[in-house]
C-alpha positions in Angstrom: 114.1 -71.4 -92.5 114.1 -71.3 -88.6 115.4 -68.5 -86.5 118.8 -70.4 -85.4 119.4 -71.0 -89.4 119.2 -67.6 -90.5 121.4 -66.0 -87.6 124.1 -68.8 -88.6 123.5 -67.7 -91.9 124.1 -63.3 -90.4 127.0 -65.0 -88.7 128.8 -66.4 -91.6 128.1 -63.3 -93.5 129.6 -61.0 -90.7 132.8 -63.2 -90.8 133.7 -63.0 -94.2 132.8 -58.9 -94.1 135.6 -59.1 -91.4 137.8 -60.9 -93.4 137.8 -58.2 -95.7 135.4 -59.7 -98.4 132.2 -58.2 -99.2 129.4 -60.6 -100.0 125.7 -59.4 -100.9 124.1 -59.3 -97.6 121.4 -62.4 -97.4 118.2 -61.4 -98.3 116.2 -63.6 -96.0 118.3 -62.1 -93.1 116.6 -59.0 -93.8 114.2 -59.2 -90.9 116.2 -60.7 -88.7 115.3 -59.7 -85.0 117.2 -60.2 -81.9 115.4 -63.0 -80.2 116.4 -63.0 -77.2 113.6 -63.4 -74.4 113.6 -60.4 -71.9 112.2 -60.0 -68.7 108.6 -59.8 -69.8 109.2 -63.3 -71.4 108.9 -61.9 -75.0 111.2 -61.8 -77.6 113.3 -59.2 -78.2 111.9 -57.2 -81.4 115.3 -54.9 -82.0 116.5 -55.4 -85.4 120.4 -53.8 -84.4 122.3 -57.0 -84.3 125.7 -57.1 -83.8 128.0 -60.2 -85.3 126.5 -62.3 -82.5 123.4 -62.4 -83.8 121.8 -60.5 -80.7 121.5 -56.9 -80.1 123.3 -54.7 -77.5 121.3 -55.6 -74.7 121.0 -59.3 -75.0 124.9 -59.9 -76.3 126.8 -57.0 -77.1 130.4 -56.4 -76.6 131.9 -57.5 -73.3 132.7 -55.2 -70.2 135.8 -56.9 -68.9 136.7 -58.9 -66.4 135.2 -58.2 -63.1 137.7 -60.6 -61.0 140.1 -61.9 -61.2 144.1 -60.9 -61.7 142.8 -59.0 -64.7 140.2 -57.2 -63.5 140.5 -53.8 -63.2 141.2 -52.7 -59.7 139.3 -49.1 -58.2 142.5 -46.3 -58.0 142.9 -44.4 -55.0 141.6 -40.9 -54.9 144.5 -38.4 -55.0 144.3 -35.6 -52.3 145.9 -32.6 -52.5 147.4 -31.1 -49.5 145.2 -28.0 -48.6 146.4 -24.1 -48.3 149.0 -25.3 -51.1 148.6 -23.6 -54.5 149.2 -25.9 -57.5 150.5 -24.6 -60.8 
């Protein structure tokens, strides 16, 4: 079984764990590594995978928008007048 069979196969068993059933986890999925190629040009031997099939540094979870209207957009520092004691 190739690499892109078993992580469809880790994919479909991460689904239905979110759907609230509870299927035996696949037992050729055991050593199921990340994959990914890094910098090197190796793959990526960390065995953490997340329901994308790759691990935190090659796929994790998302860290927003960085433009665009929803992107979140740097506050303004607050300054506090000075000789003035705040309660």
């Amino acid at each position: 079984m190739t690499q892109d069979e078993l992580r469809k196969r880790f994919r479909a068993w991460c689904r239905a764990n979110e759907r609230g059933e509870r299927p035996p986890f696949p037992p050729e999925c055991r050593d199921l590594r990340c994959g990914a190629k890094t910098r090197a040009g190796t793959p990526c031997k960390r065995r953490d995978l997340y329901a994308s099939g790759r691990c935190k540094l090659h796929g994790g979870l998302s860290t927003g928008p960085k433009s665009g209207p929803r992107a979140k957009r740097p506050e303004p520092p607050t300054v506090e007048p000075r000789g003035v004691l705040s309660v």
